[in-house]
C-alpha positions in Angstrom: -9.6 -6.6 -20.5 -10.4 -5.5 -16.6 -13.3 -4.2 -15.7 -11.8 -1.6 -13.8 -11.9 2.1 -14.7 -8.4 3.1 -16.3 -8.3 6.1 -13.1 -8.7 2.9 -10.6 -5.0 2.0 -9.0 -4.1 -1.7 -8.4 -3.3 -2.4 -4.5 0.4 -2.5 -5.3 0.4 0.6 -6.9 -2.1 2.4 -4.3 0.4 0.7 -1.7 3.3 2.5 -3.3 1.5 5.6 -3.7 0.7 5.7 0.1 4.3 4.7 1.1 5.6 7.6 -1.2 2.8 9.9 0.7 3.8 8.7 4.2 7.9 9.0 3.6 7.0 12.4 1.8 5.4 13.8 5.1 7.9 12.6 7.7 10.3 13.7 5.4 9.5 17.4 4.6 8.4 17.8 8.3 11.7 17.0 9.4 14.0 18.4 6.8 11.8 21.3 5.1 10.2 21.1 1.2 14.0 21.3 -0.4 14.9 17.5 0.3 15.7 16.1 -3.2 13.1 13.9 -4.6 15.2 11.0 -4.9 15.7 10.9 -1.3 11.7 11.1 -0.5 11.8 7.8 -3.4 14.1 6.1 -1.2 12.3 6.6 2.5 9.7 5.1 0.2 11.5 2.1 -0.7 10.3 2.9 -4.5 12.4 4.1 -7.8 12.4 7.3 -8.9 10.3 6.4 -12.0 7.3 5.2 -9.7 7.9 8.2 -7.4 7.5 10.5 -10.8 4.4 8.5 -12.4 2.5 9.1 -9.1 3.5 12.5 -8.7 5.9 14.6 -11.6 6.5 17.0 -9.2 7.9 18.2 -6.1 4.6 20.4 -6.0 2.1 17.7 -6.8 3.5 15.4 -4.2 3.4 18.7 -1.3 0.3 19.4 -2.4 -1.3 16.0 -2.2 0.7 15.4 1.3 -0.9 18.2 2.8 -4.5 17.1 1.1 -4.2 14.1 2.8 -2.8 15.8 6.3 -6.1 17.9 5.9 -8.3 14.9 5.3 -6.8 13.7 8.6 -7.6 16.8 10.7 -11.2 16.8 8.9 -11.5 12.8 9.9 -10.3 13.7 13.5 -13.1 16.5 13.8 -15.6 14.2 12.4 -15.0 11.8 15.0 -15.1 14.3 18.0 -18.6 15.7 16.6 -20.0 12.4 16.5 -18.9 11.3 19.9 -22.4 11.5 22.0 -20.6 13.3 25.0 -19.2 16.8 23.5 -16.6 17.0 26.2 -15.0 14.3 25.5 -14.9 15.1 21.4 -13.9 18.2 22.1 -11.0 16.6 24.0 -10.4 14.1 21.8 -10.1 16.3 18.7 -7.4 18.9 20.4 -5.3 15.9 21.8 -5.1 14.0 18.3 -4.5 17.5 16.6 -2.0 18.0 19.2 -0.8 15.1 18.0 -0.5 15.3 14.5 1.0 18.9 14.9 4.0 16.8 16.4 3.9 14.4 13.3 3.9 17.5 11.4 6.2 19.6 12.7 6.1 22.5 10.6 5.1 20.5 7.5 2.2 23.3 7.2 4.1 26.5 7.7 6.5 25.5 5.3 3.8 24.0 2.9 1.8 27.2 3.0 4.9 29.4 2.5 6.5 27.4 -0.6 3.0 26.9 -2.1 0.2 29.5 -1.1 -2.1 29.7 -4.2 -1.8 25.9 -4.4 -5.1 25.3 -2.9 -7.7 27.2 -1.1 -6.8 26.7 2.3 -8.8 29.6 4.0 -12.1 28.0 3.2 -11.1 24.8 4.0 -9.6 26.1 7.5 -12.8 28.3 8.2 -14.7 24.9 7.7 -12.9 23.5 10.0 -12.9 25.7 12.7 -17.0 26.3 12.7 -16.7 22.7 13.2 -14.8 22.7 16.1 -16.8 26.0 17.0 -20.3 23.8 17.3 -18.8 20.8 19.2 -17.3 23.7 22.0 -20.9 25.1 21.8 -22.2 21.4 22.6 -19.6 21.0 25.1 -20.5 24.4 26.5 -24.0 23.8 26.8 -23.1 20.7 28.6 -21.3 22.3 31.3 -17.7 20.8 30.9 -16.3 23.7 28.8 -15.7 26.7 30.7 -18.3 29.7 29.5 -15.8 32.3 28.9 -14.0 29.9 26.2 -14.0 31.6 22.9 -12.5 29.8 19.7 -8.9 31.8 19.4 -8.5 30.2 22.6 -7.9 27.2 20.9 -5.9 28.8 18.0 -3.5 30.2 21.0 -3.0 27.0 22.2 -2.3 25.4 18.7 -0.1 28.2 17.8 1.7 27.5 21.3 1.6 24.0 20.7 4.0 24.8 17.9 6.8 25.9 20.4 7.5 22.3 21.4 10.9 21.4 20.5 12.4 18.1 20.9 15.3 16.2 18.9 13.5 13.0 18.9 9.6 12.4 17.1 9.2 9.9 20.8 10.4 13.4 23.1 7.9 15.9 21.1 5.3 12.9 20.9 5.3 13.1 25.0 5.8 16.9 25.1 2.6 17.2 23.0 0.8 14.6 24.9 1.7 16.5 28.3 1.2 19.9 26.8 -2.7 18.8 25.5 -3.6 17.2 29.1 -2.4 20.8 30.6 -4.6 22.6 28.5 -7.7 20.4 28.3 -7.1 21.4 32.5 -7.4 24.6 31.1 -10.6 24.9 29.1 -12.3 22.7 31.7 -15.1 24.2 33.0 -14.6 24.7 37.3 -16.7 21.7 39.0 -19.6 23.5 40.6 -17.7 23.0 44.4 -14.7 25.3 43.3 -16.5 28.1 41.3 -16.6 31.6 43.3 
């Protein structure tokens, strides 16, 4: 007998659950929620039956796919907040979820749509965002965000952000990359020399 708890997963079978997560994501980001489940099994590299004892069902595996993709954004907020210099964790928070918008590429639209009462996703969101509203106060406060910036601002430029089209992940990757550089330009406060 092990001494591990029976909930605990052995490394292969975390390994194989993470593999089934990641194919999962790239997967219903590029080809919507209605790609067979077999198909997400195979981008795995894992059978159908090990697909099904991690997750029964389509919904289980969107749902925990989009947990994690959540976890992510929380992970990439965290980081910005603890950066000592706000500016740059405010920048570094809107470029990586620039970033993983590109990854995502409508996972969340479509996740939201199939499956809205799967999880509370308002609270989480809200959470979220007066995260991201303290670290533009910080960054505010220390001059390098410009004083009229208000929080849909960054929404706008999210919700713009999703406008990038590009056949290739690579293209959108450098679209995204370009279109966060532009816009961190924007929310830059003006250097004292150029202000009116």
């Amino acid at each position: 007998m092990t001494g591990r708890l029976p909930h605990t997963l052995r490394a292969d079978a975390l390994d194989n659950r993470e593999r089934i997560l990641d194919a999962a994501r790239a997967v219903f980001a590029a080809e919507g929620l209605g790609v067979p489940m077999r198909e997400i099994a195979r981008r795995a590299g894992v059978g159908p039956a090990t697909l099904y004892r991690h997750f029964p069902t389509k919904e289980t595996l969107a749902v925990e796919a989009f947990r994690d993709q959540m976890r992510g954004c929380h992970a990439i907020v965290e980081e910005g907040l603890a950066d000592p210099d706000p500016w740059h964790g405010f920048c570094l928070v809107f470029e990586k979820i620039c970033e993983l918008h590109a990854r995502d590429r409508g996972f969340t639209a479509a996740f939201l749509s199939a499956f809205p009462q799967a999880m509370d996703f308002a609270a989480d969101r809200a959470q979220t965002l007066a995260a991201v509203a303290d670290l533009a106060r910080r960054a505010k406060d220390a001059g390098r965000l410009r004083r009229d910036f208000v929080l849909d601002d960054l929404i706008l430029m999210l919700s713009a952000h999703g406008g990038i089209e590009a056949n290739s992940p690579a293209t959108r990757l450098k679209a995204s990359r370009r279109f966060a550089a532009l816009a961190i330009q924007a929310f830059q406060a003006p250097s004292p020399s150029h202000a009116p």
